[in-house]
C-alpha positions in Angstrom: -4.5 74.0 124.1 -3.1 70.5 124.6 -7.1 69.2 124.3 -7.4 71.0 120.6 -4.1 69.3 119.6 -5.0 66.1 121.0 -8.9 66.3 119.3 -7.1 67.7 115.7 -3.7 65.5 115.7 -6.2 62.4 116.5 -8.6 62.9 113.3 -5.2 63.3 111.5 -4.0 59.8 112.7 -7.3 58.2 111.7 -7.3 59.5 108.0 -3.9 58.2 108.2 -4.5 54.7 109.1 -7.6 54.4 107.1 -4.8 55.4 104.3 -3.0 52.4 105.4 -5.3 49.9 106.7 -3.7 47.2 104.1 -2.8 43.9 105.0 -2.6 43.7 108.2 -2.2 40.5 109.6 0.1 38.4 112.5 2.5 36.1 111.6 4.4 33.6 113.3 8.2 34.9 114.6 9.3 31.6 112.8 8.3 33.3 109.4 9.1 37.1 110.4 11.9 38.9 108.2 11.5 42.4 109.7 10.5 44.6 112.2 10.4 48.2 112.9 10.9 49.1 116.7 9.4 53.4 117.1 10.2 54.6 120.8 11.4 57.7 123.0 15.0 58.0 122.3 15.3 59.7 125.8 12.9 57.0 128.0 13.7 53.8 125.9 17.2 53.3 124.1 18.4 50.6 126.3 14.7 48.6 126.4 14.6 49.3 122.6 17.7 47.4 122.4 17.3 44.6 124.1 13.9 44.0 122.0 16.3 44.1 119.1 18.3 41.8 120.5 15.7 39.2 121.5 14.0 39.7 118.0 17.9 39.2 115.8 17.9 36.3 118.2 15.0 34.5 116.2 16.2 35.7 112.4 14.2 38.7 112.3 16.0 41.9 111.3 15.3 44.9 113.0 15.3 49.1 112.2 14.6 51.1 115.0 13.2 55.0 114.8 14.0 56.7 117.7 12.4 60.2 118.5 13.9 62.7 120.5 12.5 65.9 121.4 15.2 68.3 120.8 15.1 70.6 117.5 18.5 68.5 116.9 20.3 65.5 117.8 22.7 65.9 120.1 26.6 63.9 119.3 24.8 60.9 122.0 22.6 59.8 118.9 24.3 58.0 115.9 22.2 57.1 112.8 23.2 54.3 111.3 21.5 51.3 108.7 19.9 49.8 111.4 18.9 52.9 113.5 17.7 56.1 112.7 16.2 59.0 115.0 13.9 62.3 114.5 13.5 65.6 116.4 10.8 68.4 116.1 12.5 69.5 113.7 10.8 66.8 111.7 7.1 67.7 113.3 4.5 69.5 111.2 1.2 70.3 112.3 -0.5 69.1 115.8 2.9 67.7 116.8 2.8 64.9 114.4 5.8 63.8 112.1 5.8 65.4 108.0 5.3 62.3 105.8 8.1 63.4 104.1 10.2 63.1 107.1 9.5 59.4 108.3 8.3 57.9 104.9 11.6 55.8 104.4 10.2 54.3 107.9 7.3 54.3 107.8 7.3 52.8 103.8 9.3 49.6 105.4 7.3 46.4 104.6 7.6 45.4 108.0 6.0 42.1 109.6 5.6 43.9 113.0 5.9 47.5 114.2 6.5 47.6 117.5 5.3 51.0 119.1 7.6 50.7 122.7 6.1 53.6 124.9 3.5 53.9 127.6 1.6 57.1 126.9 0.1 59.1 124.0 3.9 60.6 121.8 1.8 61.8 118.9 5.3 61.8 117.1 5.1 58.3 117.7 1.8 57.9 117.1 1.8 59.1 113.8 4.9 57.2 112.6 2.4 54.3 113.6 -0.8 55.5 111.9 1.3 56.0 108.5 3.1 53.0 108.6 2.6 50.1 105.5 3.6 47.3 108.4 2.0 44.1 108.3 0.7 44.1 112.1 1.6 46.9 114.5 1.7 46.2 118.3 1.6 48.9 120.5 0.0 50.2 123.9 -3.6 50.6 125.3 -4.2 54.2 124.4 -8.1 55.0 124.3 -8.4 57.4 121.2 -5.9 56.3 119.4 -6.5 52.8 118.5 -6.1 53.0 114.8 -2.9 53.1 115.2 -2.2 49.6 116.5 -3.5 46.3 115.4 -2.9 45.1 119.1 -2.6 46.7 122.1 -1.6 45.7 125.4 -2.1 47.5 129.0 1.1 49.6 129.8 -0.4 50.9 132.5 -0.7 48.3 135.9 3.2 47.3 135.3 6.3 49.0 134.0 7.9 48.8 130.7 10.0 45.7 131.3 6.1 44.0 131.7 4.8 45.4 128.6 7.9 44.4 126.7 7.4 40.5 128.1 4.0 40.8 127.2 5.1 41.3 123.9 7.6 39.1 124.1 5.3 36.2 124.8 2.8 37.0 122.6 5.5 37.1 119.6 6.6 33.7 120.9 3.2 31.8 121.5 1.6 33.1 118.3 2.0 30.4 115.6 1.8 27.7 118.7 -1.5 27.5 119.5 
């Protein structure tokens, strides 16, 4: 069953991100204004923060979009105008995220959209595919690489690595 979501829930993403291939382009941190952050809410919150942190660091303003798999957020998560979460109560078919759900996200003119997981979360995923960001980082997933506009390899290291990696790649771009 999980192979027929995966094969369906992937075409989906790809008429999505053909929807919203744009203009996608890297800038420079130095010019960045905003930047989405889409992770786990139960693996990531603290990692998720920090990358917030380092990004407000250089000017940029950050919304993050947490997803948790629960039918409801439990009193731990607090929405606010810089954070916002979903649950599956906000999934439609093949385990992907209704439009109608994320779109205040997803609609963000964002200058990056960070995607800050290791594995396939088609919620995740699909907030990616739909989203009008400039460039969208994310991880090496085979199958799923309309979804970022770079991709770095999650798997060798932990998520502290993949973070510097992005990180340094943020920094140095602009520099060379």
């Amino acid at each position: 069953m999980k192979q027929v979501i995966d094969h369906f829930a992937g075409k989906q993403l790809q008429e999505w991100a053909a929807g919203n291939s744009g203009r996608r382009t890297m800038i420079a941190v130095e010019q960045a204004k905003r930047a989405g952050i889409v992770y786990p809410a139960l693996q990531y919150s603290a990692e998720a923060a920090e990358l917030t942190n380092w990004l407000e660091k250089r000017h940029v303003k950050v919304v993050t979009l947490g997803y948790v798999p629960e039918k409801e957020l439990g009193d731990q998560y607090s929405p606010n105008y810089k954070s916002d979460f979903f649950t599956k109560r906000h999934l439609g078919r093949w385990n992907l995220p209704r439009k109608d759900e994320v779109s205040r996200f997803s609609l963000e003119d964002f200058d990056y959209l960070i995607n800050l997981y290791r594995t396939a979360e088609l919620p995740l995923l699909g907030v990616s595919a739909l989203s009008h960001a400039r460039f969208r980082i994310g991880p090496y997933l085979e199958g799923y690489t309309c979804c970022f506009d770079m991709m770095f390899d999650t798997q060798k290291e932990g998520i502290r690595a993949y973070i510097d990696e992005i990180k340094n790649y943020i920094d140095g771009y602009g520099k060379r």
